[in-house]
C-alpha atoms as an extended CHARMM CRD file, in Angstrom:
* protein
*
       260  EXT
         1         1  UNK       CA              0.0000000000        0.0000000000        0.0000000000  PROA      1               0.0000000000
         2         2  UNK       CA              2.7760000000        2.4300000000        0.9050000000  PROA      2               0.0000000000
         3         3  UNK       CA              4.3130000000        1.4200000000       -2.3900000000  PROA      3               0.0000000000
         4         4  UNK       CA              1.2760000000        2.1310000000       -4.3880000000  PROA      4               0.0000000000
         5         5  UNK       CA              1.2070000000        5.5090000000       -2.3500000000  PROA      5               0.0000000000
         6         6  UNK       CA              4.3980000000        6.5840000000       -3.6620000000  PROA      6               0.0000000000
         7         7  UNK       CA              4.3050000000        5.8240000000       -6.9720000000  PROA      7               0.0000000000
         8         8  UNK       CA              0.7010000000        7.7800000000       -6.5770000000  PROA      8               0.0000000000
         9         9  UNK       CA              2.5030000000       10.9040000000       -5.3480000000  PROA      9               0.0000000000
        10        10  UNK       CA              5.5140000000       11.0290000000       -7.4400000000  PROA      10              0.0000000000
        11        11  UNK       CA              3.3570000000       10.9520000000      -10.7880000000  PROA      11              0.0000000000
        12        12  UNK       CA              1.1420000000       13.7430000000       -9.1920000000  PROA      12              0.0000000000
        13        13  UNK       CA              4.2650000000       15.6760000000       -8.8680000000  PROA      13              0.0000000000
        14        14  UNK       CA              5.4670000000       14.9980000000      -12.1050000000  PROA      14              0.0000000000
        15        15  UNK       CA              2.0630000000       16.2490000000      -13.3810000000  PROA      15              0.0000000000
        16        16  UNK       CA              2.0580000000       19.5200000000      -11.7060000000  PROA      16              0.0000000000
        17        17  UNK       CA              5.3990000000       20.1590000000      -12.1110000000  PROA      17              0.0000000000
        18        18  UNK       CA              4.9180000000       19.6700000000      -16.3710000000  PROA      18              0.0000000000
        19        19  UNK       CA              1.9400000000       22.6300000000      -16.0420000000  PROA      19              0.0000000000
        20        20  UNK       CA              4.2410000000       24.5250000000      -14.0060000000  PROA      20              0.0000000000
        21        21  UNK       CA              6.6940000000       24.2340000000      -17.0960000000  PROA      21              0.0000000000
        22        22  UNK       CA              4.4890000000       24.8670000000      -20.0550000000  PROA      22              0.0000000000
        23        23  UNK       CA              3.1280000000       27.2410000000      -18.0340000000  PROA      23              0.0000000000
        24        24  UNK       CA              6.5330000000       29.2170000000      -18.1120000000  PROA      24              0.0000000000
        25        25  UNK       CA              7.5800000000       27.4250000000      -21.5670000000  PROA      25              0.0000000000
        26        26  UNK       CA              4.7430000000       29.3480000000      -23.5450000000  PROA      26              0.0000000000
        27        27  UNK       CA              5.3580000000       32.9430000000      -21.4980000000  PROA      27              0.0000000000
        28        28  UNK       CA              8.5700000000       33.8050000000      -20.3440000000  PROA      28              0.0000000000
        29        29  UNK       CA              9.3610000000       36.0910000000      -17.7000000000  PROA      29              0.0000000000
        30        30  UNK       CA             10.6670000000       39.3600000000      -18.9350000000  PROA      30              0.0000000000
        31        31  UNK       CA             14.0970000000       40.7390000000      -16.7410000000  PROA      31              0.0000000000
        32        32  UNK       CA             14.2220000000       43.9010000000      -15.2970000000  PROA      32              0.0000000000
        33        33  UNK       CA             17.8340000000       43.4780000000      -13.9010000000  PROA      33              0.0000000000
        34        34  UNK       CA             20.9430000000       44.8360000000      -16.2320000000  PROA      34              0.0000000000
        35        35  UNK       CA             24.8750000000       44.6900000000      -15.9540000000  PROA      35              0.0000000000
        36        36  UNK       CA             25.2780000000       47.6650000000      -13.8970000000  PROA      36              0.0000000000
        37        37  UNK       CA             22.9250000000       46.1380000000      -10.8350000000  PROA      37              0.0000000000
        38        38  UNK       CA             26.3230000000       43.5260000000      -10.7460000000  PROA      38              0.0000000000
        39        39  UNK       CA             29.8740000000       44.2680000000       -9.3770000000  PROA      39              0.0000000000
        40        40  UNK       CA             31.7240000000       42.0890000000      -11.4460000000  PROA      40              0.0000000000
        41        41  UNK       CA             34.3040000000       40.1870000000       -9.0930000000  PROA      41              0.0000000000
        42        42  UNK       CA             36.9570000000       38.1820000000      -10.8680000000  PROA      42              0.0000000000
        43        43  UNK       CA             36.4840000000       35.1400000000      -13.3480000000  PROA      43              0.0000000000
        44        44  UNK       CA             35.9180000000       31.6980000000      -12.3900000000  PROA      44              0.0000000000
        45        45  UNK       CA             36.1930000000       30.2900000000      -16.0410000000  PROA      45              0.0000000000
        46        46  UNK       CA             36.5420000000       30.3020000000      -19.3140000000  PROA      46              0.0000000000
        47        47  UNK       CA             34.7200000000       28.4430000000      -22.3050000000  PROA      47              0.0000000000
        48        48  UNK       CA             34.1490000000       28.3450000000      -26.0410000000  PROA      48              0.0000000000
        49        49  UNK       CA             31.7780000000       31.6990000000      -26.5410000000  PROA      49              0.0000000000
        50        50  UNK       CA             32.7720000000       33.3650000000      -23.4230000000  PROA      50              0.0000000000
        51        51  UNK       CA             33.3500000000       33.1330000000      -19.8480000000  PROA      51              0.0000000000
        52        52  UNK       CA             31.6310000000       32.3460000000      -16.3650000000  PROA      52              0.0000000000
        53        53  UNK       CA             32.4100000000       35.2430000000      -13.9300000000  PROA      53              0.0000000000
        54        54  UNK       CA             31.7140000000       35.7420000000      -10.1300000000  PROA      54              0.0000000000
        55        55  UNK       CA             29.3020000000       38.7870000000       -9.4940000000  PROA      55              0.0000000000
        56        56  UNK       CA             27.7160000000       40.4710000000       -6.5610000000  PROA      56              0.0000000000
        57        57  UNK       CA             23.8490000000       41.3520000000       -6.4090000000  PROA      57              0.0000000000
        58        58  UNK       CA             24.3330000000       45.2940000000       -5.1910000000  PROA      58              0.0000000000
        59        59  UNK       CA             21.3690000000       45.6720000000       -3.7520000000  PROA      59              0.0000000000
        60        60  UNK       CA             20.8650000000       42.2330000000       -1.9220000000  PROA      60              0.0000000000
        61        61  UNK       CA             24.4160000000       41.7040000000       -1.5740000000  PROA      61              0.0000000000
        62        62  UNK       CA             24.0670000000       38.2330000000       -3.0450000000  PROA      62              0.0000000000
        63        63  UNK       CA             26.5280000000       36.5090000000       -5.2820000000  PROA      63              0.0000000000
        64        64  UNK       CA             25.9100000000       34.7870000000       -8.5360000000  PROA      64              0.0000000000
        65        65  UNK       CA             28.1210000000       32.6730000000      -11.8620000000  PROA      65              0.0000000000
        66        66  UNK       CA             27.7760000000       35.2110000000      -14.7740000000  PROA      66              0.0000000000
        67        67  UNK       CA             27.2350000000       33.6080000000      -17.6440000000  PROA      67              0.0000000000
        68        68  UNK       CA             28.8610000000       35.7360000000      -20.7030000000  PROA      68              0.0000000000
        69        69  UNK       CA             28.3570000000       35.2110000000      -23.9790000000  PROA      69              0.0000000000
        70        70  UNK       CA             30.3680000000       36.5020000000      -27.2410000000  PROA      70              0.0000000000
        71        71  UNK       CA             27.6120000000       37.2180000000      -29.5810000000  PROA      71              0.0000000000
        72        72  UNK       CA             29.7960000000       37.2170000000      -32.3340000000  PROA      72              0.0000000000
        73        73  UNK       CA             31.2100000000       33.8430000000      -31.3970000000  PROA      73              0.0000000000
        74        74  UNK       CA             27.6160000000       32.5320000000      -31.3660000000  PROA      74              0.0000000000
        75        75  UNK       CA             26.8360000000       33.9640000000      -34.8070000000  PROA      75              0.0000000000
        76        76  UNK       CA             29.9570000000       32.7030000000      -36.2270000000  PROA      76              0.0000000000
        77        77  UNK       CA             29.1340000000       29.0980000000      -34.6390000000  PROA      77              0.0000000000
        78        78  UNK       CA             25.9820000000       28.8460000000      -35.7200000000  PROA      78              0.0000000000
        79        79  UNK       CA             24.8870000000       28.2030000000      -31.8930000000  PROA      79              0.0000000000
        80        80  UNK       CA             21.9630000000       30.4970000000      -31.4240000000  PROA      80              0.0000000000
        81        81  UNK       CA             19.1620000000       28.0390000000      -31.5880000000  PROA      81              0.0000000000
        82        82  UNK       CA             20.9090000000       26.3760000000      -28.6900000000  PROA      82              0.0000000000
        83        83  UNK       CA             21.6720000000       29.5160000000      -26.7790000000  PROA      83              0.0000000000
        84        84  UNK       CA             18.2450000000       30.6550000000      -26.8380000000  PROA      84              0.0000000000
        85        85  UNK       CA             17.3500000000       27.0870000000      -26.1550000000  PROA      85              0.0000000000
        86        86  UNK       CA             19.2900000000       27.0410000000      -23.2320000000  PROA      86              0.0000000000
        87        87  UNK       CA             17.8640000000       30.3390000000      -21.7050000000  PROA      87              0.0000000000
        88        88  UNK       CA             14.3630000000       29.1230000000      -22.4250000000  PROA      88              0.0000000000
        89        89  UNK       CA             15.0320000000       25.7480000000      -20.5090000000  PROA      89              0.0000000000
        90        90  UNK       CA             16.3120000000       27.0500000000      -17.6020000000  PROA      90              0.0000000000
        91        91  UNK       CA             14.0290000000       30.0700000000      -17.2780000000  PROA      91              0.0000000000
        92        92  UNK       CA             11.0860000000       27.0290000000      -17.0760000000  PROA      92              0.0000000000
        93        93  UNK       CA             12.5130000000       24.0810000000      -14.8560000000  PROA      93              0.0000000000
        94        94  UNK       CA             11.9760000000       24.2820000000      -11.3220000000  PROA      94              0.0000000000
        95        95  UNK       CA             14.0450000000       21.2310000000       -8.9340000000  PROA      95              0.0000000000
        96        96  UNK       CA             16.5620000000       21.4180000000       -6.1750000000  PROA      96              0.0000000000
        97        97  UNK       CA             18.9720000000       19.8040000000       -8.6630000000  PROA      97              0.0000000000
        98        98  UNK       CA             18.7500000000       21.6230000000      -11.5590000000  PROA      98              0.0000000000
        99        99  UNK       CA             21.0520000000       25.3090000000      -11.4770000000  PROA      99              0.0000000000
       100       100  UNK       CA             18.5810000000       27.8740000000      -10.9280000000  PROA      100             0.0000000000
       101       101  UNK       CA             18.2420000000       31.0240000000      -13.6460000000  PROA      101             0.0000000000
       102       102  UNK       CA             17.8010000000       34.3070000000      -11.4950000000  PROA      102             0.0000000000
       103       103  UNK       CA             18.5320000000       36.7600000000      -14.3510000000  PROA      103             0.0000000000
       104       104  UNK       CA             19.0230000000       37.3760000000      -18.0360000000  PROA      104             0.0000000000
       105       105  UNK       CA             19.6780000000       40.2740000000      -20.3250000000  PROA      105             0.0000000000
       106       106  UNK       CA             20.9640000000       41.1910000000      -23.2430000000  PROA      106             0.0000000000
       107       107  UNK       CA             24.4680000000       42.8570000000      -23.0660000000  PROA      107             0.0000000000
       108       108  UNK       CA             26.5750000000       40.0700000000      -24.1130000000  PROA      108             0.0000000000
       109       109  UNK       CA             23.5950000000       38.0640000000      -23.3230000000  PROA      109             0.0000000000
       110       110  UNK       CA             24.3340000000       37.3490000000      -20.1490000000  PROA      110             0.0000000000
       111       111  UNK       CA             23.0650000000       34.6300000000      -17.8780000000  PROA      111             0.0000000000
       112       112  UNK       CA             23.0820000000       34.7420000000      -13.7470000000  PROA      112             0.0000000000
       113       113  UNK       CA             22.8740000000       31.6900000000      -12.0140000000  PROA      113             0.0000000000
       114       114  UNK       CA             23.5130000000       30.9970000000       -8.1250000000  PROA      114             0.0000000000
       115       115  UNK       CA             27.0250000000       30.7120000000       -7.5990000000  PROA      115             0.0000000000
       116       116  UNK       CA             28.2640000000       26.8540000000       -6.2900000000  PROA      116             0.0000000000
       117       117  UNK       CA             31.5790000000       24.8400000000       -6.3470000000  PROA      117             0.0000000000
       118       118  UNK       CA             32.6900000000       22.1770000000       -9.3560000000  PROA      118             0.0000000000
       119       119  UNK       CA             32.5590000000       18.8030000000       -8.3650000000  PROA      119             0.0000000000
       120       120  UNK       CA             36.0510000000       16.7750000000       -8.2680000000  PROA      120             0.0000000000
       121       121  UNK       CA             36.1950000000       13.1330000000       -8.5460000000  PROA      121             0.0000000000
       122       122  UNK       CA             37.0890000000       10.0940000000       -7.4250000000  PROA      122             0.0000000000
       123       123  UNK       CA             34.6210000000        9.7880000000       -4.8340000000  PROA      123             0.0000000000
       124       124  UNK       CA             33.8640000000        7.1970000000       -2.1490000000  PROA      124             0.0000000000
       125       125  UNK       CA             30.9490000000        4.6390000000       -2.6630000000  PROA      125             0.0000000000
       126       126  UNK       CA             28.5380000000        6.3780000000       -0.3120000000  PROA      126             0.0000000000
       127       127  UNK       CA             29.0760000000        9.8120000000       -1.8850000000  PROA      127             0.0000000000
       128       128  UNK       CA             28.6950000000        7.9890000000       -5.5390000000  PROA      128             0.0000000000
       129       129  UNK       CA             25.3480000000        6.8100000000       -4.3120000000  PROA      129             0.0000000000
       130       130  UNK       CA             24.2740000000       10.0240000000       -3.0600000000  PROA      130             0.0000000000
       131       131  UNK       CA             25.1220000000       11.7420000000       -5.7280000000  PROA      131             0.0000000000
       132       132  UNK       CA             24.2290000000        9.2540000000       -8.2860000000  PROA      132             0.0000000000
       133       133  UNK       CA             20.4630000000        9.2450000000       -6.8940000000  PROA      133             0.0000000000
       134       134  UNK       CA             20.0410000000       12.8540000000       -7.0370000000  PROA      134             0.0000000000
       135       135  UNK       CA             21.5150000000       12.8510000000      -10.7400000000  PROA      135             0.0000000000
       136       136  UNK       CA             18.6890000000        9.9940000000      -11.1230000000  PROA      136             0.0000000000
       137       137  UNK       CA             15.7690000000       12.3280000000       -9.3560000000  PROA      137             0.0000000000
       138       138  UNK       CA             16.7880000000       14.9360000000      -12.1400000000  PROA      138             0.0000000000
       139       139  UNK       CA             16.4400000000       12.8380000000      -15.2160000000  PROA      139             0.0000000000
       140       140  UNK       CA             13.0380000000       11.2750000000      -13.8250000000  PROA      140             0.0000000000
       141       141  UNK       CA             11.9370000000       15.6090000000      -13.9440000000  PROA      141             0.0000000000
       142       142  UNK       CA             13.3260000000       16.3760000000      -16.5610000000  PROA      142             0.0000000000
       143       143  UNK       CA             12.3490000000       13.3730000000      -18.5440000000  PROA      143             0.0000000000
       144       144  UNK       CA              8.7150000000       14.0470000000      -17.5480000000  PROA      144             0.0000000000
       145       145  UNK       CA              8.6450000000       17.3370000000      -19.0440000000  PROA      145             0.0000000000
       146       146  UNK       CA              9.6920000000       15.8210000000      -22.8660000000  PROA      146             0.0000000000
       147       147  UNK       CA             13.1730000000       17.3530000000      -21.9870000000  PROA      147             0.0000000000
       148       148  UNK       CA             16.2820000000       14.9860000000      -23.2050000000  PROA      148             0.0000000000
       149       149  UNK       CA             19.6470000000       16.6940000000      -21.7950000000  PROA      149             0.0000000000
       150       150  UNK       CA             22.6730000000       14.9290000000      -23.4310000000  PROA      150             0.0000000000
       151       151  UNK       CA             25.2280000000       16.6940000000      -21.8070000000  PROA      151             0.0000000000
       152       152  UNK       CA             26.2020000000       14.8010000000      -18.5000000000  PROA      152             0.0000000000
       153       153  UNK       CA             29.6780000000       14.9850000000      -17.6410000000  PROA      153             0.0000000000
       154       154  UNK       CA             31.7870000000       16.0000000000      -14.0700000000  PROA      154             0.0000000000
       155       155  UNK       CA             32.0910000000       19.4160000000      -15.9340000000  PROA      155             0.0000000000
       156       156  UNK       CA             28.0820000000       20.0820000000      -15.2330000000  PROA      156             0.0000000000
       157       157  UNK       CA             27.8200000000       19.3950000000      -12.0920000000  PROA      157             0.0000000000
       158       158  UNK       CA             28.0420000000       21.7300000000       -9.8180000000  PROA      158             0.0000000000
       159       159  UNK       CA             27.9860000000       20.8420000000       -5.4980000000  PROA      159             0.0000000000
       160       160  UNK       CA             26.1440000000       23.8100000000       -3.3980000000  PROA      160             0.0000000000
       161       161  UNK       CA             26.8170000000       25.1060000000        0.2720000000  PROA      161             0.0000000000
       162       162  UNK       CA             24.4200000000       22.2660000000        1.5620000000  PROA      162             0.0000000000
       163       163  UNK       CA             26.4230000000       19.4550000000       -0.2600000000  PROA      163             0.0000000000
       164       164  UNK       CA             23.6830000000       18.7380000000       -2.7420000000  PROA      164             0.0000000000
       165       165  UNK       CA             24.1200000000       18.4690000000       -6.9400000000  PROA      165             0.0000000000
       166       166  UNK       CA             22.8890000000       21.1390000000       -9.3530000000  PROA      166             0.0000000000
       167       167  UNK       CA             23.2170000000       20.3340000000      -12.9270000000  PROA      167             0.0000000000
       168       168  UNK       CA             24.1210000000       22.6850000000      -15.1310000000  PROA      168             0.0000000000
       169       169  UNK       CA             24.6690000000       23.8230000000      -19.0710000000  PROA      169             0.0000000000
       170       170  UNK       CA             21.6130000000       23.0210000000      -21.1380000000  PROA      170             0.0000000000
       171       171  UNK       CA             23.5290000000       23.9960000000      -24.4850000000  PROA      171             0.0000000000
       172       172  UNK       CA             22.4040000000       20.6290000000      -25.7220000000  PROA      172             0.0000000000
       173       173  UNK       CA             19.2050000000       19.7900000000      -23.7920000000  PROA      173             0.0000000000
       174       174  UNK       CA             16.0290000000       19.4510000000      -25.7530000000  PROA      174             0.0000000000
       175       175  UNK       CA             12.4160000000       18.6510000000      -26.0160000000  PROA      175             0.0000000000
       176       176  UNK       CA             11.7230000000       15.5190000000      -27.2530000000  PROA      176             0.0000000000
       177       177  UNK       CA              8.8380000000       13.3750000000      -27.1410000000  PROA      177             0.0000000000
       178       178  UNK       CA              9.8820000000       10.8680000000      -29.5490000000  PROA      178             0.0000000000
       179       179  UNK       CA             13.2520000000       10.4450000000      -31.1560000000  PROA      179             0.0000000000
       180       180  UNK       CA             16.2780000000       12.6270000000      -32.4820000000  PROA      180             0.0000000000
       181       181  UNK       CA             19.1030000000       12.1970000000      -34.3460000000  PROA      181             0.0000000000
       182       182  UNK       CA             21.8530000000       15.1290000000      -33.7800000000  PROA      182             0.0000000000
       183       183  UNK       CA             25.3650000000       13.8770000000      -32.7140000000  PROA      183             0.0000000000
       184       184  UNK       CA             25.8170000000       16.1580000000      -29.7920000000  PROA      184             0.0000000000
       185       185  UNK       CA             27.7570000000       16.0270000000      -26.2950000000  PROA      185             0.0000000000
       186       186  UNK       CA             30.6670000000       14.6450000000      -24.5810000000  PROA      186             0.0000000000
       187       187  UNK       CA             32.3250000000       12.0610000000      -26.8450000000  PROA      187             0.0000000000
       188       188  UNK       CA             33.2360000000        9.3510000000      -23.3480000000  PROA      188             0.0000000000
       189       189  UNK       CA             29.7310000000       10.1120000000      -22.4440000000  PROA      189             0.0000000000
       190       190  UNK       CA             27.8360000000        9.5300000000      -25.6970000000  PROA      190             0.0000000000
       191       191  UNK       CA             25.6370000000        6.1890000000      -25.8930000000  PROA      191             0.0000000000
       192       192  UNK       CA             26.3720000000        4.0790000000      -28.3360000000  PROA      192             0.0000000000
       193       193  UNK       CA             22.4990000000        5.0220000000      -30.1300000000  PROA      193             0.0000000000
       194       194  UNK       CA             24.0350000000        8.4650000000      -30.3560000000  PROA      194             0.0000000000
       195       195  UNK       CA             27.1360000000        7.4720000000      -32.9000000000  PROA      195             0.0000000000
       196       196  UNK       CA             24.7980000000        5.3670000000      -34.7160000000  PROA      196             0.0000000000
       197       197  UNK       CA             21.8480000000        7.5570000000      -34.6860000000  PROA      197             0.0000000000
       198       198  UNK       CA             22.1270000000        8.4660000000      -38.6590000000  PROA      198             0.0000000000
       199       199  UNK       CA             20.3970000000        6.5620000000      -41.2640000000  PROA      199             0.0000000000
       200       200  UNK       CA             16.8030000000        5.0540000000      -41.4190000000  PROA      200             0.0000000000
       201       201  UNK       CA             14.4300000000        4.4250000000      -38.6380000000  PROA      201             0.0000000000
       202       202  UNK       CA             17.3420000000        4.9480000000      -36.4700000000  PROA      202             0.0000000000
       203       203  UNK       CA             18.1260000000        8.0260000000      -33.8940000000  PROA      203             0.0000000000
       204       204  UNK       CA             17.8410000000        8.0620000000      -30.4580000000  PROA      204             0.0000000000
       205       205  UNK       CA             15.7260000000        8.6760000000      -26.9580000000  PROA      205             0.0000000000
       206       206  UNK       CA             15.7370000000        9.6990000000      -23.8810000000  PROA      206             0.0000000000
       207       207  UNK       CA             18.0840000000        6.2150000000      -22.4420000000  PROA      207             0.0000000000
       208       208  UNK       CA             20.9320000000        8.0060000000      -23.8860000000  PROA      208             0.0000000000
       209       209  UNK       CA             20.6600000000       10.1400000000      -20.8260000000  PROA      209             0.0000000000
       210       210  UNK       CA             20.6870000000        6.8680000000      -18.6420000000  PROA      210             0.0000000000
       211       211  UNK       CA             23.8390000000        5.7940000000      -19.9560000000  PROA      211             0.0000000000
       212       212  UNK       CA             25.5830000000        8.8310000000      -19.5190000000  PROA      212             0.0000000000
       213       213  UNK       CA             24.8460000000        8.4930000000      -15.7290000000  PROA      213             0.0000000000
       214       214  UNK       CA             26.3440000000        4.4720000000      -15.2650000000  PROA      214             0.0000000000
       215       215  UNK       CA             29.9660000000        6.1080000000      -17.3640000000  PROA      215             0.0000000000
       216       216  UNK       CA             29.1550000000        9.0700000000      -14.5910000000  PROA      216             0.0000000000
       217       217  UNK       CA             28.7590000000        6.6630000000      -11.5840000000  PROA      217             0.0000000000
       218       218  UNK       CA             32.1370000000        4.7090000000      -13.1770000000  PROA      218             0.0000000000
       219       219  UNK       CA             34.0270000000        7.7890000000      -13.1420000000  PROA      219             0.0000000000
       220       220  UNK       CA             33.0930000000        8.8550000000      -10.1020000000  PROA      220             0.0000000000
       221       221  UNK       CA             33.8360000000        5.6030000000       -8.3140000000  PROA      221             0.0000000000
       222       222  UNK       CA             37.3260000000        4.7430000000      -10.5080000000  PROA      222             0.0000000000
       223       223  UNK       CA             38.8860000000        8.7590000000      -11.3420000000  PROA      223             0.0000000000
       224       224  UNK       CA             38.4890000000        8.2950000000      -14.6740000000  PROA      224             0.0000000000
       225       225  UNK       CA             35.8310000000        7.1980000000      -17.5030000000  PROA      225             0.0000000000
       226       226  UNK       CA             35.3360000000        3.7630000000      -18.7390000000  PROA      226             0.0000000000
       227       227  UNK       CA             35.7990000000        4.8390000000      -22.5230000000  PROA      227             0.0000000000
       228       228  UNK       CA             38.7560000000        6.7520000000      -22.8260000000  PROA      228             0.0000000000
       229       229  UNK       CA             41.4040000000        7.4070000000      -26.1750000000  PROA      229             0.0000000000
       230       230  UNK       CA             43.9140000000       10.2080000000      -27.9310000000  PROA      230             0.0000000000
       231       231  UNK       CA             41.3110000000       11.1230000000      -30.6310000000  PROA      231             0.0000000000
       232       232  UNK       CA             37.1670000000       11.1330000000      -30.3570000000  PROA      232             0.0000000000
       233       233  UNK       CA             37.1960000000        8.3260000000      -33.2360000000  PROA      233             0.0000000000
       234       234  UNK       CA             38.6890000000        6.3060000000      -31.2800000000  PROA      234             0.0000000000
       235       235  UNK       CA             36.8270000000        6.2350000000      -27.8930000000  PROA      235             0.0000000000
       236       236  UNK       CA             33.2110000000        5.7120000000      -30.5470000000  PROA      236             0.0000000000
       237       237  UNK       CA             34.8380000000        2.4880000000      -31.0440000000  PROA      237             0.0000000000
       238       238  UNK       CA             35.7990000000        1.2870000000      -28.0970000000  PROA      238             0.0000000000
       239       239  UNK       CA             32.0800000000        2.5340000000      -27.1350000000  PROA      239             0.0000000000
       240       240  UNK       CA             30.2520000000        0.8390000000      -29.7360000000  PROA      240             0.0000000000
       241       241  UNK       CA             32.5980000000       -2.7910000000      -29.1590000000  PROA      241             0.0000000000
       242       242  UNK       CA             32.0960000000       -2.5410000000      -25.3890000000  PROA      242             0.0000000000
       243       243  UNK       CA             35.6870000000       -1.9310000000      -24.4810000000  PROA      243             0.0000000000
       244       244  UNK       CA             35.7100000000       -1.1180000000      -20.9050000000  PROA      244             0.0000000000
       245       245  UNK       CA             39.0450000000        0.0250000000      -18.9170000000  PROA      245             0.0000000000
       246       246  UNK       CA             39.1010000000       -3.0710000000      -15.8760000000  PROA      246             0.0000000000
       247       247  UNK       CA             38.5750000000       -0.4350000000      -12.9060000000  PROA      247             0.0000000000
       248       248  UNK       CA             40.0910000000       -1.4680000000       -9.2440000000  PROA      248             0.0000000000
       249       249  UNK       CA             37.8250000000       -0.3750000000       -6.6380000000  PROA      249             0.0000000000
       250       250  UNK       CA             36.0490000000       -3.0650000000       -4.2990000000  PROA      250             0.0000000000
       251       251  UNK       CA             33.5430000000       -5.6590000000       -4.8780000000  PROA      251             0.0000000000
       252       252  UNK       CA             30.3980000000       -3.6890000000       -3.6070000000  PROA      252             0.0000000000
       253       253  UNK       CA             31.0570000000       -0.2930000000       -6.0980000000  PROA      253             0.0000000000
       254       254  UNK       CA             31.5360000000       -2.5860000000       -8.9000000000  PROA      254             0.0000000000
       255       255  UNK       CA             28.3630000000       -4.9050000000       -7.9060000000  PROA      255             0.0000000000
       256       256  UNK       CA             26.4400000000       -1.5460000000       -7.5180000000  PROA      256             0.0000000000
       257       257  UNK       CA             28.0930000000       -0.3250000000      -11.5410000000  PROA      257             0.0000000000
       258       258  UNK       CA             27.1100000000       -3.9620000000      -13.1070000000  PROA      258             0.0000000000
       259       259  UNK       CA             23.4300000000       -3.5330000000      -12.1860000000  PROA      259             0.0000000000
       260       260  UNK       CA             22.4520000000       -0.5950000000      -13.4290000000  PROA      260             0.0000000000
């Protein structure tokens, strides 16, 4: 009965929490923050069309990750469908794993998320559970509202003052109710449905999420990722044969790998 009870009040949440999302999906909140409401603090990194910078809120004295973004660099890229994309998503989701969008504006188009710490691996078994459920939480949200993310690597995950994950970068998520067939992401996190996805009735779904969290849950438990080469060619093959680097951590972590 308690079983049945659960399962009750996890797809009522799921439910709500899809409204709440198209709610915000089909009218999104217009800012009424802009850069000089920021003192801009010192860099914390740097990436392909910009960099991630450590700000402080003047007026409630909180601090925030700047996301800024070289226009230009976007254009040139061709990366403004995902951009906007990206803004859209996170402007809509709502979970205590997910990075949380305060603010955005057009300067450099600038994004503000709460600020947090990178996670750092290798990681004990309890921690890899802990985090690993949390990581499994997300997916089950995001998954509910249509939304496939295809972008989970150590990178992305962030670790807050309380301990707890918040995923972040949505340059690649997307809403997807059936299947797609971009070749997108990490290349040692990429499912094997992912390199194969071109051709007829191929593509891929929402699983390739899935198995980005077991080479996740491998790296966190071994320091390193199960699929690993010199050149991205390489590491697609030794994905697609099932080549796995032998990893030497004890019996339980590697029980708790093989099942999932």
């Amino acid at each position: 009965m308690l079983i049945l009870l659960s399962v009750y009040l996890v797809k009522e949440f799921l439910a709500k929490a899809k409204e709440d999302f198209l709610r915000k999906w089909d009218c999104q909140p217009q800012s009424t923050s802009c850069l000089d409401d920021f003192d801009r603090l010192k860099t914390l990194g740097t990436g392909s069309f910009g960099r991630v910078m450590l700000v402080k809120h003047r007026q409630s004295g909180r601090y925030y990750a700047m996301k800024v973004l070289d226009k230009e660099k976007v254009v040139k890229l061709k990366q403004i469908e995902h951009t906007l994309n990206e803004k859209k998503i996170l402007q809509a989701v709502s979970f205590p794993f997910l990075v949380k969008l305060e603010f955005a504006f057009k300067v450099h188009m600038q994004f503000i998320l709460k600020r947090n710490t990178i996670m750092f691996f290798p990681h004990s078994e309890q921690n890899a559970r802990f985090y690993a459920a949390q990581i499994v939480l997300t997916f089950e949200y995001l998954h509910a509202l249509d939304l496939i993310y295809r972008d989970l690597k150590p990178e992305n995950l962030l670790i807050d003052h309380q301990g707890y994950i918040q995923v972040t970068d949505f340059g690649f998520a997307k809403r997807v109710k059936g299947r797609t067939w971009t070749l997108c992401g990490t290349p040692e996190y990429l499912a094997p449905e992912i390199i194969l996805s071109k051709g007829y009735n191929k593509g891929y779904n929402k699983a390739v999420d899935w198995w980005a969290l077991g080479v996740l849950i491998y790296e966190m438990a071994a320091g390193y990722p199960p699929f690993f080469a010199d050149q991205p060619i390489q590491i697609y093959e030794k994905i697609v044969s099932g080549k796995v680097r032998r990893i030497s951590v004890i019996f339980t972590m590697i029980y708790f790998i093989t099942v999932l």
